[in-house]
C-alpha positions in Angstrom: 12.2 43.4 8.6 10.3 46.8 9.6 11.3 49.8 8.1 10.1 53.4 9.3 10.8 55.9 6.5 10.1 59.8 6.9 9.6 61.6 3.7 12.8 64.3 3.0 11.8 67.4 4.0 8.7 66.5 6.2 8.8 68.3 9.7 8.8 66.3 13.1 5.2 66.0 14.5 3.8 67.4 17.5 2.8 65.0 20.6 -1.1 63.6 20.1 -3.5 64.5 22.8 -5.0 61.8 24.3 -7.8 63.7 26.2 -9.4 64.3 22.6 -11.0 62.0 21.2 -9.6 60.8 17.5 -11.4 59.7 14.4 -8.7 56.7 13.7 -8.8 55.4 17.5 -12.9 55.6 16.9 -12.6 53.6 14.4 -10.0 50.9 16.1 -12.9 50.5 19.3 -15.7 49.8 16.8 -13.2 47.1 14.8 -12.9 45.6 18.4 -8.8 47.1 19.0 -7.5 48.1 22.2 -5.2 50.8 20.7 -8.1 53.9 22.3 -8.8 55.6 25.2 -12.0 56.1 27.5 -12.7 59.5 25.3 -12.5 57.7 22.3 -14.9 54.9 23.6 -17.5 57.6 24.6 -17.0 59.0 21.4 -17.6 56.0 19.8 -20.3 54.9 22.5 -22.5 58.4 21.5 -21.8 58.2 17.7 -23.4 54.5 17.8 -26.2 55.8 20.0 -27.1 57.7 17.3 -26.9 55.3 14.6 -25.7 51.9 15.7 -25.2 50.7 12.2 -21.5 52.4 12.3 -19.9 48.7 14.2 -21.3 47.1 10.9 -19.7 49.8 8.1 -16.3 49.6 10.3 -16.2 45.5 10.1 -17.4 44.7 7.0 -14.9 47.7 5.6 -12.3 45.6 7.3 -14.1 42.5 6.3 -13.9 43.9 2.6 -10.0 44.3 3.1 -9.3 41.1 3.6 -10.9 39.5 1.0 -9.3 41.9 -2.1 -6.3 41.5 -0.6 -6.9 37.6 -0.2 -7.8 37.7 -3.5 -4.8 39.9 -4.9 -2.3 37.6 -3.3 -4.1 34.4 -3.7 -5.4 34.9 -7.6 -3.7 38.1 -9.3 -0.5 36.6 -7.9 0.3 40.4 -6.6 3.5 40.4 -3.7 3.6 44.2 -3.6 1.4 46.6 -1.2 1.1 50.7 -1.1 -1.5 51.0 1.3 -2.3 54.9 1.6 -4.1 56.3 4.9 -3.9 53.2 6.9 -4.8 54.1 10.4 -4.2 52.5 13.2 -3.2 48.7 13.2 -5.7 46.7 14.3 -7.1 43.3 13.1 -6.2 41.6 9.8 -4.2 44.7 8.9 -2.7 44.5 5.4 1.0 42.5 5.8 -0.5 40.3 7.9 -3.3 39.2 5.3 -0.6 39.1 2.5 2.0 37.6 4.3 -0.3 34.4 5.6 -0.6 33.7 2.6 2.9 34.7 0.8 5.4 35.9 3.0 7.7 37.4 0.4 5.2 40.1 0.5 6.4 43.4 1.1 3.9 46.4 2.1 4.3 50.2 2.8 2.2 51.8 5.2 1.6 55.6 4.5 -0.3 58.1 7.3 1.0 61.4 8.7 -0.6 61.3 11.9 2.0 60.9 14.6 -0.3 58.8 16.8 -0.4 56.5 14.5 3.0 56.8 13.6 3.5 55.6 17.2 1.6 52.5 17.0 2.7 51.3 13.3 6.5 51.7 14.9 5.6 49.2 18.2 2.8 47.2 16.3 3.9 47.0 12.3 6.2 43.3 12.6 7.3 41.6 8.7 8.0 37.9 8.0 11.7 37.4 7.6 11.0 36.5 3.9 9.2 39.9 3.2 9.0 43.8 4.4 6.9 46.5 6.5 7.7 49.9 6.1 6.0 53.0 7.6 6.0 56.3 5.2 5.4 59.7 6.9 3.6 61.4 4.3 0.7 63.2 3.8 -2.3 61.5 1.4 -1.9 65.4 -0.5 1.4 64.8 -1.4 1.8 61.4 -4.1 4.8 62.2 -5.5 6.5 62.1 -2.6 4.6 58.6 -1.3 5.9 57.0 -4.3 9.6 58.1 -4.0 9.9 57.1 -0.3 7.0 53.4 -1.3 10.1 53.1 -3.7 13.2 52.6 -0.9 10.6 49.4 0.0 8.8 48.5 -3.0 10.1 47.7 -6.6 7.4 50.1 -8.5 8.3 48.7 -11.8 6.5 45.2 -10.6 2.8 45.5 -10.2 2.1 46.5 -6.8 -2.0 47.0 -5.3 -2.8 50.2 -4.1 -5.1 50.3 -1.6 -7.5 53.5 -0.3 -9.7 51.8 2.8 -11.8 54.6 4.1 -9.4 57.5 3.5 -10.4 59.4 0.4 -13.4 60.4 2.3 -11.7 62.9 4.4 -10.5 65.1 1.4 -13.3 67.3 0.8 -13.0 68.0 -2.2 -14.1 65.3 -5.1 -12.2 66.7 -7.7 -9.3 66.8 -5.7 -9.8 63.0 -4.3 -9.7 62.3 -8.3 -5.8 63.7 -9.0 -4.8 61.8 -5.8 -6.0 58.4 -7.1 -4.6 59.4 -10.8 -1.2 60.5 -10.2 -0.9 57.5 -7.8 -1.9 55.2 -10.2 0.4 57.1 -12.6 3.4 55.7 -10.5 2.3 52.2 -10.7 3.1 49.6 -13.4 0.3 47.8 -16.0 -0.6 45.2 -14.0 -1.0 47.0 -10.9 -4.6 47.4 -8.5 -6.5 49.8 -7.2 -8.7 49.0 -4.1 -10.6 51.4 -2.9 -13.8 51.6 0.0 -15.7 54.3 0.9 -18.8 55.8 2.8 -21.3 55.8 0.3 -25.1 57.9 0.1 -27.9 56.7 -1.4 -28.1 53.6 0.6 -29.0 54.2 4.1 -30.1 57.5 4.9 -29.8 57.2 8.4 -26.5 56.4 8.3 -26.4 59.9 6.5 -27.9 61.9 8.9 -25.7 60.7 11.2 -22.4 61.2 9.3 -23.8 64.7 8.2 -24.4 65.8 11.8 -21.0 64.1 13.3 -19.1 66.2 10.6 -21.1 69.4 12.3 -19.7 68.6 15.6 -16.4 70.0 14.6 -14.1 66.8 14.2 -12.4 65.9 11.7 -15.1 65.2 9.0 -15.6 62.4 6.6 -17.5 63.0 3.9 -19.9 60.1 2.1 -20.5 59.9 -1.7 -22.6 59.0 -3.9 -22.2 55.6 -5.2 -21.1 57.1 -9.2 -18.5 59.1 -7.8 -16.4 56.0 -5.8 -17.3 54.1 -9.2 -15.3 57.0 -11.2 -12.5 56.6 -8.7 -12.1 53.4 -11.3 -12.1 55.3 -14.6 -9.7 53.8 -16.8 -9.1 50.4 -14.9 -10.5 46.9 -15.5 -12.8 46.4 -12.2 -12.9 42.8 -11.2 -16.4 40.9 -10.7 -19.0 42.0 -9.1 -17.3 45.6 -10.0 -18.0 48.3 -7.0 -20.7 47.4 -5.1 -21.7 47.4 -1.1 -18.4 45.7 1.0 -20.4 43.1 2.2 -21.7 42.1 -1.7 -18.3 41.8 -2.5 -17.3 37.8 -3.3 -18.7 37.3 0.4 -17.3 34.3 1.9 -19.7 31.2 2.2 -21.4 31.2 6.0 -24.6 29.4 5.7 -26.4 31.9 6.8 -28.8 34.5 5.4 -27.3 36.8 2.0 -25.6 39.7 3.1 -27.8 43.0 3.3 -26.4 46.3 1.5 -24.5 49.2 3.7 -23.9 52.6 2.9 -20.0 51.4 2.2 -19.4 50.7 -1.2 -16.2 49.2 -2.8 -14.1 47.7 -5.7 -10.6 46.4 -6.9 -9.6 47.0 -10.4 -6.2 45.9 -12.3 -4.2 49.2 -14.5 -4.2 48.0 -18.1 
């Protein structure tokens, strides 16, 4: 089943414009997603001009993604998925990783963008055995994500929580901090936190070019240091190799060379 649940009280959302380009449909061309337009691609196209190292943060992010949730279904035994600022659907979204492996799971998709809300409503398809649902809420609001993640999910069974490159766009850290916490708050022991982030401190050029894009007047994203996505974890039991750089995260066996450090840095921790 695929459920689309709007949050009581939130207001209808105005039509997207498509001759602007978008930060999420940026980010779905450099995954390799059709879901963009030619704005988006020159976007896109100029931001990698600049630093070309941005295809490699977006993939391995995704590439990060797959394996904690591989690894939460597979191991920690979870069936139960919030996952917060999801974007556009794209490759090896979140249900799709769960469900291949245990298609009882059930998963909530939250964003309040109504582009996106478009896509996840043509694109966002359950096993039979298990459920999608799309919440139309904004990431500022966690009281209400868990009240509507509750007509889906059974929040008194441990459920992962997953942040993938959202908690970047609230600008300030101390308020990033209460969203996580009161978040977590409505979770059950047992329960995960995964979160992945733009990091500093690793590649500076990837800095300057984050720091100027956020200049340009889009919507701006805002890198951290590498302590500050660790304290995202305060309180939690972080799983080996704690938070590290995505691809340095229990990367998958290839053959081929180790992989090299990027300025995204990540983790998945279990609630005591």
């Amino acid at each position: 089943m695929t459920d689309h649940t709007t949050a009581p009280g939130a207001q209808a959302q105005p039509e997207f414009d498509t001759s602007v380009p978008h930060s999420a449909r940026i980010w779905n061309y450099w995954l390799g997603g059709k879901d963009n337009y030619a704005v988006d691609e020159a976007a896109g196209d100029a931001y990698s001009a600049v630093y070309p190292g941005i295809v490699t943060i977006a993939r391995s992010s995704r590439a990060f993604l797959r394996r904690s949730i591989r690894h939460l279904v597979a191991e920690a035994g979870i069936r139960q998925f919030l996952d917060v600022g999801t974007g556009l659907p794209t490759v090896d979204n979140t249900h799709e990783v769960a469900q291949g492996i245990a298609p009882e799971s059930r998963i909530v998709y939250v964003d309040n963008d109504p582009m996106i809300l478009a896509h996840a409503r043509a694109l966002l398809r359950s096993t039979p055995q298990g459920a999608t649902s799309y919440v139309d809420v904004s990431l500022y609001e966690p009281d209400l994500i868990l009240a509507a993640a509750a007509q889906t999910l059974d929040l008194t069974r441990p459920t992962a929580l997953i942040l993938s490159g959202i908690l970047g766009h609230v600008p300030d850290y101390d308020e990033a901090r209460s969203v996580v916490r009161r978040l977590l708050d409505g979770l059950p022991s047992g329960s995960y936190l995964s979160v992945n982030d733009g990091s500093r401190g690793t590649d500076p050029d990837y800095e300057r070019a984050q720091d100027g894009y956020n200049e340009t007047g889009a919507v701006p994203y805002f890198l951290r240091p590498v302590a500050q996505i660790e304290a995202f974890f305060e309180g939690l039991e972080l799983v080996e190799p704690g938070v590290v750089s995505v691809p340095l995260w229990r990367p998958e066996e290839s053959g081929g060379p180790a992989p090299a450090p990027i300025g995204q840095h990540g983790g998945l921790a279990r609630k005591p």
